[in-house]
N, CA, C and O atoms as CSV, one atom per row, in Angstrom:
chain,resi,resn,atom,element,x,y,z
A,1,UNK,N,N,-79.618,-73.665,-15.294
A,1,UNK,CA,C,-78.974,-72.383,-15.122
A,1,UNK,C,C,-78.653,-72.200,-13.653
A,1,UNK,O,O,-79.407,-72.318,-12.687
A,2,UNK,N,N,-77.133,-71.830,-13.706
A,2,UNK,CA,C,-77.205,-71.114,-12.049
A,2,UNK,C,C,-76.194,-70.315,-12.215
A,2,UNK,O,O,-75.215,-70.289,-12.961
A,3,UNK,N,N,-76.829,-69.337,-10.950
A,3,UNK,CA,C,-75.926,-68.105,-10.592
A,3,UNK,C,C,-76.205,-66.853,-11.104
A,3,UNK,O,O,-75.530,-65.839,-10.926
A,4,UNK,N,N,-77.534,-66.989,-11.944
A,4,UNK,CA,C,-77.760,-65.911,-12.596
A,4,UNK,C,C,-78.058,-64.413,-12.067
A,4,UNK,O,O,-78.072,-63.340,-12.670
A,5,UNK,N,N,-78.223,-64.646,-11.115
A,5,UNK,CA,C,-78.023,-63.083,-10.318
A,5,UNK,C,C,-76.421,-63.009,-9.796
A,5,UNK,O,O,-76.153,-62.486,-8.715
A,6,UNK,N,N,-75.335,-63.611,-10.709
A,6,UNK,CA,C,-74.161,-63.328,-10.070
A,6,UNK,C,C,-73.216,-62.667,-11.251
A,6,UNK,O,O,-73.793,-61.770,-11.865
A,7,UNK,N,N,-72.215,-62.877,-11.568
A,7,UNK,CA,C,-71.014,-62.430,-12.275
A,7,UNK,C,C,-70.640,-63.475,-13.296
A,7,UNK,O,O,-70.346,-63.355,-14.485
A,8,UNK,N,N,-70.749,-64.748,-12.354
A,8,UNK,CA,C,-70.800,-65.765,-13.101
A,8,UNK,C,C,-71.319,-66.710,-12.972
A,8,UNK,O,O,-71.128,-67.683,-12.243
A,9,UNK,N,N,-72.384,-66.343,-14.065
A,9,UNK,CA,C,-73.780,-67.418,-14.418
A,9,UNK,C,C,-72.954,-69.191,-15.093
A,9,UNK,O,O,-71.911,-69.270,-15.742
A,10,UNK,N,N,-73.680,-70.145,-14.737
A,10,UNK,CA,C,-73.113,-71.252,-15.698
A,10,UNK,C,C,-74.643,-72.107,-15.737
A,10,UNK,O,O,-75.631,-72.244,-15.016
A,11,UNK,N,N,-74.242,-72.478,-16.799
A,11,UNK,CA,C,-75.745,-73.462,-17.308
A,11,UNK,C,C,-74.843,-75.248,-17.205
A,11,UNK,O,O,-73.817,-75.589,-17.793
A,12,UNK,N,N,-75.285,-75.664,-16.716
A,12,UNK,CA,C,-74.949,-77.452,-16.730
A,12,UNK,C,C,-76.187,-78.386,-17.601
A,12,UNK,O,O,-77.409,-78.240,-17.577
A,13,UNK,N,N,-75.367,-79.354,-18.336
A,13,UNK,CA,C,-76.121,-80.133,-18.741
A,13,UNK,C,C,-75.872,-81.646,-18.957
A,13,UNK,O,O,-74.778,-82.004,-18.521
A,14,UNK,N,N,-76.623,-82.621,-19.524
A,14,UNK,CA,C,-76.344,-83.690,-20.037
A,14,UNK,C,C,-75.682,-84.167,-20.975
A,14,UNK,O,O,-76.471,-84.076,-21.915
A,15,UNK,N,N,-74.882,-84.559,-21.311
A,15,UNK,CA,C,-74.737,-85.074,-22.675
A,15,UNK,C,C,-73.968,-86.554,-22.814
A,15,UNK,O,O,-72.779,-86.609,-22.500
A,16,UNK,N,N,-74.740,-87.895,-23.343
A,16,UNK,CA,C,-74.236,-89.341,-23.217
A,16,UNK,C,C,-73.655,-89.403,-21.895
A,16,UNK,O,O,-72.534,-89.807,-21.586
A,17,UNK,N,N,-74.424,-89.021,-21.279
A,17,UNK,CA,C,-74.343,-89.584,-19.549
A,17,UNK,C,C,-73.430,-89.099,-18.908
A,17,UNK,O,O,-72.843,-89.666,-17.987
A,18,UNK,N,N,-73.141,-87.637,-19.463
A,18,UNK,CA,C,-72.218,-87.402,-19.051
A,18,UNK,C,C,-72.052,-85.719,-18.705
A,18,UNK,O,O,-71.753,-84.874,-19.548
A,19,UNK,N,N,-72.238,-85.536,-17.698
A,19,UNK,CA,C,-72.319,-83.481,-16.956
A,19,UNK,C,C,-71.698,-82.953,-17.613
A,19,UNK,O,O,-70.476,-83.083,-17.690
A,20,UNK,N,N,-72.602,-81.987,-18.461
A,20,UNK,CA,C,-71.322,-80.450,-18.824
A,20,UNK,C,C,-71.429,-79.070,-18.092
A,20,UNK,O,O,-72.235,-78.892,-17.179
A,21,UNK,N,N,-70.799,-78.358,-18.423
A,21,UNK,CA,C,-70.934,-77.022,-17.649
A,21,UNK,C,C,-70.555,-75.981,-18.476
A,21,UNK,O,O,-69.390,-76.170,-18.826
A,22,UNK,N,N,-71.001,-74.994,-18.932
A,22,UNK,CA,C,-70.627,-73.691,-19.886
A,22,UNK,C,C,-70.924,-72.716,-19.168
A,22,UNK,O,O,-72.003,-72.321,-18.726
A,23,UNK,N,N,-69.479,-72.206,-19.042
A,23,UNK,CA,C,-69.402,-70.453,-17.944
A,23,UNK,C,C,-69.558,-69.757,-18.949
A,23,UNK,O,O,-68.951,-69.742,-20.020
A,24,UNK,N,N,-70.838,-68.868,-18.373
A,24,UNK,CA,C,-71.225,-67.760,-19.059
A,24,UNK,C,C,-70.927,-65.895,-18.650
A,24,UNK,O,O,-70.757,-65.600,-17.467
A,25,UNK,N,N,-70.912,-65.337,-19.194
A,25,UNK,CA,C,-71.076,-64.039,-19.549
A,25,UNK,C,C,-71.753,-63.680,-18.714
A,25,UNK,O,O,-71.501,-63.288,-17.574
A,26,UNK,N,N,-73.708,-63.939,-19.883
A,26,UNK,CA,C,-75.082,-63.776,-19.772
A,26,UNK,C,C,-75.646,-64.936,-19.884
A,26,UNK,O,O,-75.124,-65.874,-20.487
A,27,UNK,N,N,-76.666,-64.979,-19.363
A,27,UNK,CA,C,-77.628,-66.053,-19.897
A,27,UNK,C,C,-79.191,-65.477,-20.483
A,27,UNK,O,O,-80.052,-64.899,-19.821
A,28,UNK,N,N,-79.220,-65.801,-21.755
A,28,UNK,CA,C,-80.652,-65.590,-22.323
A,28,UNK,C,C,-81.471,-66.655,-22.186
A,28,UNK,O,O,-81.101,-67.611,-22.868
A,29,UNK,N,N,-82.591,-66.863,-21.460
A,29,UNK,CA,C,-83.673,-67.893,-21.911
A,29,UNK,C,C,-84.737,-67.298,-22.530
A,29,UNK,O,O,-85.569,-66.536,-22.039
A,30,UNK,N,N,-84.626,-67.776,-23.836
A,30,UNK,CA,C,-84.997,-68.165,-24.925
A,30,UNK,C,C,-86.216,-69.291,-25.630
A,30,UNK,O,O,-86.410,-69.510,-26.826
A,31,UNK,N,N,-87.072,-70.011,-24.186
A,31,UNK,CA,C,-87.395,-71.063,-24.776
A,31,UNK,C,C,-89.345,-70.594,-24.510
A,31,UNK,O,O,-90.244,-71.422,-24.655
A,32,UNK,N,N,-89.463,-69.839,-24.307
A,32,UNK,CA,C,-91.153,-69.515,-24.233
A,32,UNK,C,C,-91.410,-69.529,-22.967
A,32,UNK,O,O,-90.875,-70.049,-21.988
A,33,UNK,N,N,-92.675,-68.613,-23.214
A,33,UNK,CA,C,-93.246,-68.620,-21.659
A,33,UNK,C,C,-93.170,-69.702,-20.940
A,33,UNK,O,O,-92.736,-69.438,-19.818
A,34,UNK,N,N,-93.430,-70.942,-21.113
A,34,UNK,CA,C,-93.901,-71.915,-20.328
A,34,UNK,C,C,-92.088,-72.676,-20.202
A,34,UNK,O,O,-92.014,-73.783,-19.668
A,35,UNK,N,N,-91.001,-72.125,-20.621
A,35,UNK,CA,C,-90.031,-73.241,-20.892
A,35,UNK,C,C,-89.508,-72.848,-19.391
A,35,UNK,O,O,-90.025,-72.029,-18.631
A,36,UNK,N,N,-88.122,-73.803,-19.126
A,36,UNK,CA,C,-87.662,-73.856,-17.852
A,36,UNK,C,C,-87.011,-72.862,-17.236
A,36,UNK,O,O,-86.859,-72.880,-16.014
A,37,UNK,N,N,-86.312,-71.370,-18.402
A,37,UNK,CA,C,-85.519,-70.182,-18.232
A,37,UNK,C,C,-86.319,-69.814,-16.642
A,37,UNK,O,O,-85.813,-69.726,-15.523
A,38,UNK,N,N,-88.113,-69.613,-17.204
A,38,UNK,CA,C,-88.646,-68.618,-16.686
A,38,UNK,C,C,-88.760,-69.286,-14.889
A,38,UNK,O,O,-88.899,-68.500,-13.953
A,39,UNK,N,N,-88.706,-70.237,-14.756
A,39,UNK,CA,C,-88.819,-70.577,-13.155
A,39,UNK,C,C,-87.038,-70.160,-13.110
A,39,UNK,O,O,-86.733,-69.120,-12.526
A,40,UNK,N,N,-86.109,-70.880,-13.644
A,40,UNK,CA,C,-84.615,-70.202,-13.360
A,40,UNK,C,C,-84.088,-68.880,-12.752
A,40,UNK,O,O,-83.246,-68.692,-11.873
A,41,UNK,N,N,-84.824,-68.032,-13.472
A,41,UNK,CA,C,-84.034,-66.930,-13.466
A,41,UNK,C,C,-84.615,-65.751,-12.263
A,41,UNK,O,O,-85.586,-64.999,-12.352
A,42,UNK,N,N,-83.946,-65.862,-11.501
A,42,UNK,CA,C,-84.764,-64.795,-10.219
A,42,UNK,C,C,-85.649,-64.006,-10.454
A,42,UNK,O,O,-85.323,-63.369,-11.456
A,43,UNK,N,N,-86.725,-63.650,-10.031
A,43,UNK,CA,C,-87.659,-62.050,-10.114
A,43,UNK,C,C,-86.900,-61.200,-10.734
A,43,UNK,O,O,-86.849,-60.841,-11.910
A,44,UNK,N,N,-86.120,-60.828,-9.487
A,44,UNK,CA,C,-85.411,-59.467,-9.538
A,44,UNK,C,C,-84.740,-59.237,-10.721
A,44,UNK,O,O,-84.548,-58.112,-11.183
A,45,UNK,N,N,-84.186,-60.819,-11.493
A,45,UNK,CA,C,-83.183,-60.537,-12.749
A,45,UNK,C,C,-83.737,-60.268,-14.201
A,45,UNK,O,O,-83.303,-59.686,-15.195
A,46,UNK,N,N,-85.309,-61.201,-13.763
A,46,UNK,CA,C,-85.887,-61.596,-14.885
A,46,UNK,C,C,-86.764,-60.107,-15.907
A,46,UNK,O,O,-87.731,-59.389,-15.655
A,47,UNK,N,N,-86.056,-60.179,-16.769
A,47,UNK,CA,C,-86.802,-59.047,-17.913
A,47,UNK,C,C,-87.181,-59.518,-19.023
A,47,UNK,O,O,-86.395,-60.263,-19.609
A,48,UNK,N,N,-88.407,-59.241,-19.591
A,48,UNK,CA,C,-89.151,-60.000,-19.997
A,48,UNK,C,C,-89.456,-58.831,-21.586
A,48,UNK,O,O,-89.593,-57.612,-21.472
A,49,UNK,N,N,-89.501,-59.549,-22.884
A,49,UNK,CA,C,-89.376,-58.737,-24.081
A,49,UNK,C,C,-90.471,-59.721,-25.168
A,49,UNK,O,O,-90.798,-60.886,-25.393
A,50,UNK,N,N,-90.692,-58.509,-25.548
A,50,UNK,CA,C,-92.058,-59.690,-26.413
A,50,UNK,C,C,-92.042,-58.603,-27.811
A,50,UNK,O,O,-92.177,-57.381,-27.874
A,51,UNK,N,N,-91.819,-59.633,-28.853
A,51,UNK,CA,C,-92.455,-58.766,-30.310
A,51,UNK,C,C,-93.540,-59.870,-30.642
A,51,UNK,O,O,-93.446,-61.094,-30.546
A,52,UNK,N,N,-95.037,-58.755,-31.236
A,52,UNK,CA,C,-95.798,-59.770,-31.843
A,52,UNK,C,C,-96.128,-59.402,-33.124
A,52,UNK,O,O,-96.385,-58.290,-33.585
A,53,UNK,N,N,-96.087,-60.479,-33.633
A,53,UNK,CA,C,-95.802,-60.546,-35.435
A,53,UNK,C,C,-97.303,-60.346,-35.567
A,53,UNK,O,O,-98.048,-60.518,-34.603
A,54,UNK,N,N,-97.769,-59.961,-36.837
A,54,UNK,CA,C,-99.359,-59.517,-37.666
A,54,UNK,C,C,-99.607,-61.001,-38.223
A,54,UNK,O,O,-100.110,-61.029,-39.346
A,55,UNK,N,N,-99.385,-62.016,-37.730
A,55,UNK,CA,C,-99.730,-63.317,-38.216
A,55,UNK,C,C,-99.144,-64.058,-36.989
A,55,UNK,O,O,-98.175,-63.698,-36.320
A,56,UNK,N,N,-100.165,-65.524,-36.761
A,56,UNK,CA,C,-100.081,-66.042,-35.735
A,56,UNK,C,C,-99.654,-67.441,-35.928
A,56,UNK,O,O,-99.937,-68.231,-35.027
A,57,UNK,N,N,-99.097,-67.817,-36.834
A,57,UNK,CA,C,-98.183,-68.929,-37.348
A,57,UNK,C,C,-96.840,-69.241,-37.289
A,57,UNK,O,O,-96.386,-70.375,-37.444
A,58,UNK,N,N,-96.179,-68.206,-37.059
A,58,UNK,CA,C,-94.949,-68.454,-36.940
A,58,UNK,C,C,-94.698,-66.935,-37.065
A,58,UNK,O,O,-95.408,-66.070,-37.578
A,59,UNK,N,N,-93.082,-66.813,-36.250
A,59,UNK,CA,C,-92.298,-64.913,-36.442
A,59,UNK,C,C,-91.178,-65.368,-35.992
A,59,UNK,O,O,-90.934,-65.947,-34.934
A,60,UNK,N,N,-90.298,-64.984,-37.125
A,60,UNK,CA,C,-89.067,-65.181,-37.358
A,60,UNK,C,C,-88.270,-63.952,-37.499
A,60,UNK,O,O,-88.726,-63.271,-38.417
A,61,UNK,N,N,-87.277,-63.431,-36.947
A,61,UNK,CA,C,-86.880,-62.654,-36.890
A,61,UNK,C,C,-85.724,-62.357,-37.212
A,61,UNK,O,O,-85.319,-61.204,-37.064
């Protein structure tokens, strides 16, 4: 992810050896506490939302 404290955020990636780039809007990270969003995304930007399900197996929403 970069740029996310800007106007226009873009996420880059891999794919068969080969750089992509998708200009974004927004960017949601999405991947859990521990995934890579949460070092990405500045302090200042980062807002943080939690539902917890009555069972600890899975919550699907």
């Amino acid at each position: 992810m970069h740029g996310a404290d800007t106007d226009g955020p873009d996420v880059t990636y891999e794919q068969h050896g080969q750089q992509q780039r998708i200009d974004c809007d927004f960017i949601a990270g999405c991947d859990g506490f521990h995934g890579v969003s949460r070092q990405a995304i500045p302090l200042n930007m980062l807002r943080e939302y939690e539902k917890t399900c009555p069972f600890g197996w899975l919550g699907v929403r």
